[in-house]
C-alpha positions in Angstrom: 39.6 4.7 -13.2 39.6 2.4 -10.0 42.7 5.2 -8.8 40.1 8.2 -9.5 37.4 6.2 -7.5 39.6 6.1 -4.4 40.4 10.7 -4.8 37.4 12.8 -2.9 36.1 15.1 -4.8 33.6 17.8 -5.3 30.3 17.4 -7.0 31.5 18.6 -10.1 34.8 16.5 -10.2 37.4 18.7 -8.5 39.9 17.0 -5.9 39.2 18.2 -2.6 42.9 18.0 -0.8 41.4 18.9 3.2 38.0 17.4 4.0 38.7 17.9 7.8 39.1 21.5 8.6 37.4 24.3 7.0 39.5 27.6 5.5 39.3 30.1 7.8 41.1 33.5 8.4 43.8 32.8 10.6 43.3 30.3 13.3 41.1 29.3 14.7 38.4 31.5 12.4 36.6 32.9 11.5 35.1 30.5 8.0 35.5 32.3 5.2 32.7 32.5 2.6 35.2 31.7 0.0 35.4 27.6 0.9 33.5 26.2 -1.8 34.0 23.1 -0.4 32.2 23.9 2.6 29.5 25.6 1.2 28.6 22.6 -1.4 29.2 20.3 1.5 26.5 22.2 4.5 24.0 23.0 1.3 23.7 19.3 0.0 23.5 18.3 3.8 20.6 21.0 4.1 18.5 18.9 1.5 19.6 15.7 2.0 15.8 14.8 3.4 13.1 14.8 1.0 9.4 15.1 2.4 8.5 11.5 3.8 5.6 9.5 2.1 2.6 10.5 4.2 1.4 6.8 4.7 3.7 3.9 4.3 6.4 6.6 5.2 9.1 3.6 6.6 9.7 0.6 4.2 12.3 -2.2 3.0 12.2 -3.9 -0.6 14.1 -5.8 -2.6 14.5 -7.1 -6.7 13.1 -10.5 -7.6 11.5 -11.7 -10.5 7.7 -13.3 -11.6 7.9 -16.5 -13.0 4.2 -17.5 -15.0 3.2 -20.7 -13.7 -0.5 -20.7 -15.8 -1.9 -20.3 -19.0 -4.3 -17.5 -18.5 -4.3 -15.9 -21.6 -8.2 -16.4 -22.0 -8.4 -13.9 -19.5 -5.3 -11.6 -20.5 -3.5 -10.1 -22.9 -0.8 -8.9 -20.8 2.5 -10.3 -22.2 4.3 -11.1 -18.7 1.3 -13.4 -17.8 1.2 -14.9 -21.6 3.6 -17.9 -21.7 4.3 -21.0 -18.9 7.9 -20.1 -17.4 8.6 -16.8 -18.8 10.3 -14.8 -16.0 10.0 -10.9 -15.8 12.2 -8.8 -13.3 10.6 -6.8 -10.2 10.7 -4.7 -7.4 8.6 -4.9 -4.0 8.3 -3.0 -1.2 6.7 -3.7 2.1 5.8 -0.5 5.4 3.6 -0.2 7.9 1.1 2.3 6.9 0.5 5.1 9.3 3.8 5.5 11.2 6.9 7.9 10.4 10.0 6.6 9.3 11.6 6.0 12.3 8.3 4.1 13.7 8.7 0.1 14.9 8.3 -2.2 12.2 6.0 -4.2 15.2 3.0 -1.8 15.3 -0.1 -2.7 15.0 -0.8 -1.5 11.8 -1.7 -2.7 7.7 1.4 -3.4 5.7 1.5 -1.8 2.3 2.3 -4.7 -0.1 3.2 -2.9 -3.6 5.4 -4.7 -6.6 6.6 -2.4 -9.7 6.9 -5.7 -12.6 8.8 -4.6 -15.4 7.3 -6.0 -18.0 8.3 -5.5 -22.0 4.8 -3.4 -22.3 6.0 -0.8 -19.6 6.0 -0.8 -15.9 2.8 -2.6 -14.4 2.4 -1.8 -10.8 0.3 -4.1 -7.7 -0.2 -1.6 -5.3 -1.8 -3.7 -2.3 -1.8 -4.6 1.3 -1.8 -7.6 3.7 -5.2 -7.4 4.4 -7.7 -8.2 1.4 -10.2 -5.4 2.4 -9.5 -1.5 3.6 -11.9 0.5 6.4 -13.4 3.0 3.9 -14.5 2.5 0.2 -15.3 6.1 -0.2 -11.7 8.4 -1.4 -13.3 11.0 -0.1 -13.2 9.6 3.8 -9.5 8.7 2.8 -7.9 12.1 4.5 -9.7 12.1 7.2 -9.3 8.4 8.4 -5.5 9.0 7.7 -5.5 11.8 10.2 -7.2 10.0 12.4 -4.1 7.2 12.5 -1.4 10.2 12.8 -0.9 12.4 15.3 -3.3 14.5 17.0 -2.6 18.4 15.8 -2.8 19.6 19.3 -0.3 17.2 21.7 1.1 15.5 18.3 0.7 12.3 20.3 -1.0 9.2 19.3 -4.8 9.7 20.3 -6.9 6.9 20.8 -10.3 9.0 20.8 -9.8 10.5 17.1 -8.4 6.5 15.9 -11.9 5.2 17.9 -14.0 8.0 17.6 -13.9 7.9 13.5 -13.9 4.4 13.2 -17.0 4.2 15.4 -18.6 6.9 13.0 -17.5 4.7 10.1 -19.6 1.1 11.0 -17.8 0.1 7.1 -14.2 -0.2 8.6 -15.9 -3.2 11.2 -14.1 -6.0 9.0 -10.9 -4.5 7.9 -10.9 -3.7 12.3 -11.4 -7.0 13.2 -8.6 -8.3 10.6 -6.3 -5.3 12.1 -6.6 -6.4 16.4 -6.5 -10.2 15.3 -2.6 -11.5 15.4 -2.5 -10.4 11.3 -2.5 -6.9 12.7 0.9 -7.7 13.3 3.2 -10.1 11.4 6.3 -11.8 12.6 7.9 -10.7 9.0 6.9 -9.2 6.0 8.5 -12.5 4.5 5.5 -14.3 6.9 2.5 -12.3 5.2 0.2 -12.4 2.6 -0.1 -9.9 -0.1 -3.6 -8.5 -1.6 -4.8 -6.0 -4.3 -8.0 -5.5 -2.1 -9.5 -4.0 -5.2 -11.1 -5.4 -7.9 -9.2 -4.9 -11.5 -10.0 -5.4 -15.1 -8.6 -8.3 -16.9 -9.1 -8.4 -20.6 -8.1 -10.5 -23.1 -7.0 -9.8 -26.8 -10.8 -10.5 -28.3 -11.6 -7.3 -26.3 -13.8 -9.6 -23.9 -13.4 -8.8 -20.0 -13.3 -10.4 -16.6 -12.9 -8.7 -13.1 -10.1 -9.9 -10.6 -8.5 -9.5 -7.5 -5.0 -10.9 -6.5 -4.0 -12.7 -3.6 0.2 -13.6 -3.4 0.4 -16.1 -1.0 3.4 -16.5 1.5 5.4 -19.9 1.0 7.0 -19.2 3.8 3.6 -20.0 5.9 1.9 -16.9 7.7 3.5 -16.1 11.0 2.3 -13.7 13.5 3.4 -12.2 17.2 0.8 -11.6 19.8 0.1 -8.4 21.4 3.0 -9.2 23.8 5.9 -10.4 21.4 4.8 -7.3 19.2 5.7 -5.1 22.1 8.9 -6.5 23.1 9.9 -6.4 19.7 8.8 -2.7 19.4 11.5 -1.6 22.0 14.1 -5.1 21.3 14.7 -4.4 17.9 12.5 -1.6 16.5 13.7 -2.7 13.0 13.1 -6.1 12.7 11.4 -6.7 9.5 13.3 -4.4 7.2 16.8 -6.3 8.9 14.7 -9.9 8.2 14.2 -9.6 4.9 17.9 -8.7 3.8 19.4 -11.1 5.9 17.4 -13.4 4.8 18.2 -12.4 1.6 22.4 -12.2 1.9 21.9 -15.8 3.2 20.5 -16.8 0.3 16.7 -17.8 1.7 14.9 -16.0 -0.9 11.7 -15.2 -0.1 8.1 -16.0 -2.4 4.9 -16.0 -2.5 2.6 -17.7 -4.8 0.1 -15.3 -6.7 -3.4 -16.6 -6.5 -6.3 -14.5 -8.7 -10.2 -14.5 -8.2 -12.2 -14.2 -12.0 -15.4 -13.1 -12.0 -17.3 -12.7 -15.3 -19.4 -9.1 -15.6 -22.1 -11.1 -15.5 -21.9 -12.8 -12.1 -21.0 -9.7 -11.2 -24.4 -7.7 -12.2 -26.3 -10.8 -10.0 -23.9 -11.3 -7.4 -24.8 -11.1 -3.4 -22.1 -8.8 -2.5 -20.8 -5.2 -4.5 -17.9 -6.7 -6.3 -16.2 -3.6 -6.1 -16.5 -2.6 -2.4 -13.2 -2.7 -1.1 -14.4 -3.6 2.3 -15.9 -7.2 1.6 -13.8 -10.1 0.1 -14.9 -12.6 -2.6 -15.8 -15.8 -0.6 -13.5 -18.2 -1.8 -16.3 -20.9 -2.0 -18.1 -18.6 -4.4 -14.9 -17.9 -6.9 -12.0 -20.2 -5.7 -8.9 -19.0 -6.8 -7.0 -19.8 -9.6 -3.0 -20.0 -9.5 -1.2 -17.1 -11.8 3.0 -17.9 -10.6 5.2 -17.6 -8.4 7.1 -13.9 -6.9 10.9 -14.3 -5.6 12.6 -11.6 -4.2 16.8 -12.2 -4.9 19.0 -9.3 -5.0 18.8 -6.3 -2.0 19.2 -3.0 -2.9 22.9 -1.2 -3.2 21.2 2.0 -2.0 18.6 2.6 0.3 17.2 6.0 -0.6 18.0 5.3 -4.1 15.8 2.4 -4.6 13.5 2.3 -1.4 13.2 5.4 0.0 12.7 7.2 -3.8 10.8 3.9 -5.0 7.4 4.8 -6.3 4.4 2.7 -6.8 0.7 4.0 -8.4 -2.4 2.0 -9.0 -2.7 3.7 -12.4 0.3 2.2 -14.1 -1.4 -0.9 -16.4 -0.4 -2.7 -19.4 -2.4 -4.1 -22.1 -4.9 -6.3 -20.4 -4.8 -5.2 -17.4 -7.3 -1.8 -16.3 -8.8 -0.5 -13.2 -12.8 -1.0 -12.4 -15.5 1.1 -10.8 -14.0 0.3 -7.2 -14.6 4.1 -5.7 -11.5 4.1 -4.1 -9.8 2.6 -6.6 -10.6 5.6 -8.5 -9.1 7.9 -6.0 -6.0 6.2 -5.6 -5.5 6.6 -9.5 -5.5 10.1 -9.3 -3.8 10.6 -5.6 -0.6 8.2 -5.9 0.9 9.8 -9.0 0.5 13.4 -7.6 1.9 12.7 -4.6 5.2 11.4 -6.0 5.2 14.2 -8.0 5.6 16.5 -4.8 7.6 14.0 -3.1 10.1 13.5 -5.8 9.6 15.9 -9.0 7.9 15.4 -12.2 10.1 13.4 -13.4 10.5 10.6 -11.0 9.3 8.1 -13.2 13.4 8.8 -14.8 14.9 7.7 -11.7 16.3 3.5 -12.5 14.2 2.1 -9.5 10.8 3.3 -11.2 11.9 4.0 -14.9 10.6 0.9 -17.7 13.8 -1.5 -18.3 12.0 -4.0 -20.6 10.6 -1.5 -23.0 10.9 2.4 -24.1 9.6 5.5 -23.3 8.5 7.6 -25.8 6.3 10.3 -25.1 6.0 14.4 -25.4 6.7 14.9 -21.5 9.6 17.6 -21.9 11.8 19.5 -19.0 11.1 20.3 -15.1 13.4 18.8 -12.4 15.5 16.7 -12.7 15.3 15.9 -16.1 19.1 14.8 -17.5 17.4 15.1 -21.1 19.1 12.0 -22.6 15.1 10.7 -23.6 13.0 12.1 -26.0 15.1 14.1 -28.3 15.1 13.9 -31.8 11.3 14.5 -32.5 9.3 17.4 -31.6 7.5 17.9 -28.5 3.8 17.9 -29.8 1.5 16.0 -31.1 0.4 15.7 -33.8 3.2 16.3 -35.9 4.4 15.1 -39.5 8.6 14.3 -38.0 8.4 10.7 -36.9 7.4 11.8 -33.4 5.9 8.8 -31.4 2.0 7.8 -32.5 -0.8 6.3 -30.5 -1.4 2.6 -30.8 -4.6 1.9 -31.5 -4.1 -1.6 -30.6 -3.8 -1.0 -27.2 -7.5 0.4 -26.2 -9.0 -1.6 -23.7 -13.1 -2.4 -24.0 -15.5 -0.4 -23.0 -18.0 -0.5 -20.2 -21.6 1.1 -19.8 -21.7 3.6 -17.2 -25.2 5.5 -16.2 -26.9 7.3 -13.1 -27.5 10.9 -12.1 -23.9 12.8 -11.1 -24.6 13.7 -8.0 -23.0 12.9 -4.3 -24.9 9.6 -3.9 -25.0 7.7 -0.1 -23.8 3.8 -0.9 -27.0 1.7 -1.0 -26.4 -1.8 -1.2 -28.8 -5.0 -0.1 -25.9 -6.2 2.0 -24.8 -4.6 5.1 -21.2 -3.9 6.9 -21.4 -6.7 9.6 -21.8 -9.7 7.7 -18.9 -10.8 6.7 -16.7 -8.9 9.8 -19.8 -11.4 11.8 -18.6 -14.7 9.2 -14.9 -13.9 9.9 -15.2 -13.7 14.0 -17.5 -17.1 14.0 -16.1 -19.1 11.2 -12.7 -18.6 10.5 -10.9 -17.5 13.4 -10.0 -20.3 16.0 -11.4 -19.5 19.7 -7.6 -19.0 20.5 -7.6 -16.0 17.5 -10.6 -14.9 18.8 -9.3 -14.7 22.5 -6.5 -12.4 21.2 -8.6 -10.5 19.1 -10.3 -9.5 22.4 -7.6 -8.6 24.2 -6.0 -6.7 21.7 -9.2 -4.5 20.9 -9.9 -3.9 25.0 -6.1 -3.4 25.6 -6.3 0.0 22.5 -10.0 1.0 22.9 -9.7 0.6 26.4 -8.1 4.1 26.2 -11.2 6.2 24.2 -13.6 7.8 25.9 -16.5 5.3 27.4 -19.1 6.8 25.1 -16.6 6.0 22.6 -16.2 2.8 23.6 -19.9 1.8 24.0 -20.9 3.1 20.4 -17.8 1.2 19.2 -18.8 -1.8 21.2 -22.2 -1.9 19.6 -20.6 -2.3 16.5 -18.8 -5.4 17.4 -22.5 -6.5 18.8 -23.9 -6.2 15.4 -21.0 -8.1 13.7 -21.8 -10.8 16.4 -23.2 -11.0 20.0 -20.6 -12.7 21.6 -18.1 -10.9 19.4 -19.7 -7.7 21.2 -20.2 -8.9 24.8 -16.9 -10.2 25.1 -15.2 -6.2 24.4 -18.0 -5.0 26.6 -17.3 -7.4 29.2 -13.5 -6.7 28.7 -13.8 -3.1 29.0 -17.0 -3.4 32.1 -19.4 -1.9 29.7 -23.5 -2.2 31.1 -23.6 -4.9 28.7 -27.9 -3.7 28.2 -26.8 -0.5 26.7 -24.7 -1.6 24.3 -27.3 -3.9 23.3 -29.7 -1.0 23.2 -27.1 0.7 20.9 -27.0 -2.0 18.4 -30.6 -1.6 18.0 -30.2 2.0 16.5 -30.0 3.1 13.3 -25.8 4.4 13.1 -27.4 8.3 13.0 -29.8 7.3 16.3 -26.6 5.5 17.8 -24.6 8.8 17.2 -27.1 10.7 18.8 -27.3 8.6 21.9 -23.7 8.8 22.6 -22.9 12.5 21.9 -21.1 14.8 24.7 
């Protein structure tokens, strides 16, 4: 075997005896049609690329494993969270979000934060970010903001009137903004970041009673962060930086971790509480619901193939286990639907076959048949319907979730909610950042807005105002705004603010 490993062959197994000079008639040519070997070689070449993700499109990961550090089976039935020290094998994977693949790892920009566990109830997945809170809680605003962070149709350059002008439009995005131009907007490493779920999931436990949570994984290796200056030498020093940190630090044997921290909220604090619970752009004060330690993530081994178990890695919201389910969060909702159908155009029906995303603690039995890609080694033996009176798989009524009430007229319904946008962006600016944070935050906003259109700028500006005064007079100053009519501005009602600053 090891002498066959070292003969090239053909993708069917034949030798190949000349792998430097195609067959041609006569020398030096023309090719003839007849060279197999050619052909196979130029058509596999042709395909090689399959379509990049169209957000989190460049990315490094690596295997690790979840080690239970808490007893927290009054709030879950999930098996891989049942038991002090049991251990259960992963995957992560870290990106930016809105560049290509062959974008910095420095930009300015939220880092996806997803980890496949593969527990022995099936594959749950912890599809996240770095940043507990996202600029939209609508699906239905998803494409457009996305567009607004890629290229502009026309030029195909970056555009810094459609990434302001939307965002201005959008006064819900003011606290995942500030949290993007602070220093967190761009991390040193994705070893030297935090990891959230943003949204708010179901925990459940096995007397069918329920609790809603949201997951923080906390860096051990403290969180580290450039400026907007060290973020732009690195951009042009060493464009890949982060994806080379974490294997290095990997092959040297510095494993990264994180410790994973949950929030629990009962359903009914939730019907009283001050904020939505399930608006992903607000956060759960941690004075209101301090969290609770779950374990401990390490990430070991690197991959042996990058487009094997990176690049065809796939992560979706929807993929539970027993005690685990989603929750009203709008765009949680969306994101059930939208990650599984884009993998499916990305990789093929069956991409949940290929080893970085198929279950390895338990079995697969199900009446999916065919398509793509499909070796069909699974699911033989039994028909492939259901019902059906040959042993095929059954449903297991053990593993229903509980139920919650859901009422209200179906119809496209503007969010109403006693709490407004700015107060917790406001909180954030005065309370937690440092005036050192809050200088860069400053400069980093004026250094990108500065380049939007001023009317742009001054209905943006207003925004910032209405989060906090000084937080606003210190971008208007920065950019030499009339410092009166952005307070005039922040007055307005959003459509009256619109209005004012239209061409």
């Amino acid at each position: 075997m090891s002498e066959d490993k070292k003969i090239l062959t053909g993708n069917f197994g034949a030798s190949v005896y000349n792998d430097q000079n195609s067959m041609t008639a006569g020398n030096p040519g023309p090719v003839l049609m007849q060279d197999v070997h050619l052909l196979e070689k130029l058509a596999h070449f042709d395909r090689e690329r399959i379509p990049e993700r169209v957000v989190h499109a460049k990315g490094a990961g690596a295997y690790g494993y979840f080690e239970a550090t808490n007893d927290l089976t009054k709030y879950t039935r999930a098996k891989f969270l049942s038991k002090v020290g049991k251990r259960t094998g992963l995957f992560a994977r870290f990106s930016t979000v809105g560049g290509e693949k062959g974008s910095a790892d420095a930009e300015r920009d939220p880092r996806g934060f997803a980890v496949k566990f593969y527990t022995e109830e099936g594959n749950y997945d912890m599809v996240g970010n770095n940043t507990p809170v996202f600029f939209i809680r609508d699906p239905l605003k998803f494409p457009d903001f996305i567009h607004t962070q890629k290229r502009h149709p026309v030029t195909n350059l970056k555009d810094p009137d459609m990434f302001w002008d939307f965002l201005s439009l959008t006064p819900e995005s003011i606290h995942q903004v500030t949290i993007l131009f602070s220093d967190r907007g761009t991390p040193r490493s994705f070893r030297h970041m935090n990891g959230y779920s943003s949204h708010t999931f179901m925990w459940y436990n096995d007397k069918g009673k329920y609790f809603w949570v949201q997951y923080h994984f906390k860096t051990e290796q403290g969180i580290k962060s450039f400026t907007r200056e060290e973020a732009d030498r690195m951009k042009s020093a060493d464009p890949d930086h982060a994806t080379r940190d974490l294997s290095d630090a990997i092959k040297r044997g510095e494993y990264p971790s994180w410790r994973l921290e949950v929030q629990i909220m009962t359903p009914e604090q939730a019907e009283k509480y001050r904020f939505d619970p399930f608006d992903i752009t607000k956060v759960w004060p941690h004075a209101d619901y301090p969290p609770v330690t779950v374990g401990r993530m390490v990430l070991n081994r690197n991959p042996e193939s990058y487009f094997a178990e990176v690049e065809q890695s796939a992560f979706s919201p929807a993929n539970f286990v027993p005690g685990i389910g989603p929750s009203p969060d709008k765009m949680l909702q969306g994101r059930l639907f939208s990650y599984h159908d884009t993998h499916r155009h990305r990789l093929g029906p069956n991409y949940h076959l290929l080893p970085v995303n198929a279950s390895k603690a338990s079995n697969t039995n199900n009446y999916q048949r065919d398509g793509f890609m499909n070796p069909g080694t699974s699911n033989i033996g039994y028909p492939n319907y259901y019902p059906n009176s040959f042993g095929g798989p059954a449903p297991d009524p053990k593993a229903v979730g509980p139920a919650i009430t859901v009422s209200g007229q179906a119809a496209r319904q503007e969010y109403i909610h006693p709490n407004d946008d700015f107060v917790q962006a406001g909180d954030l600016y005065r309370e937690v950042m440092t005036e050192s944070d809050r200088t860069n935050l400053i400069g980093n906003i004026v250094s990108h807005l500065g380049n939007a259109q001023k009317r742009i700028q001054l209905r943006q500006t207003a925004i910032f105002y209405k989060a906090d005064p000084d937080y606003g007079s210190r971008v208007a100053k920065g950019l030499e705004l009339d410092l009166k009519k952005v307070k005039s501005l922040a007055k307005m009602s959003q459509e009256e603010r619109v209005k004012a600053t239209q061409k």
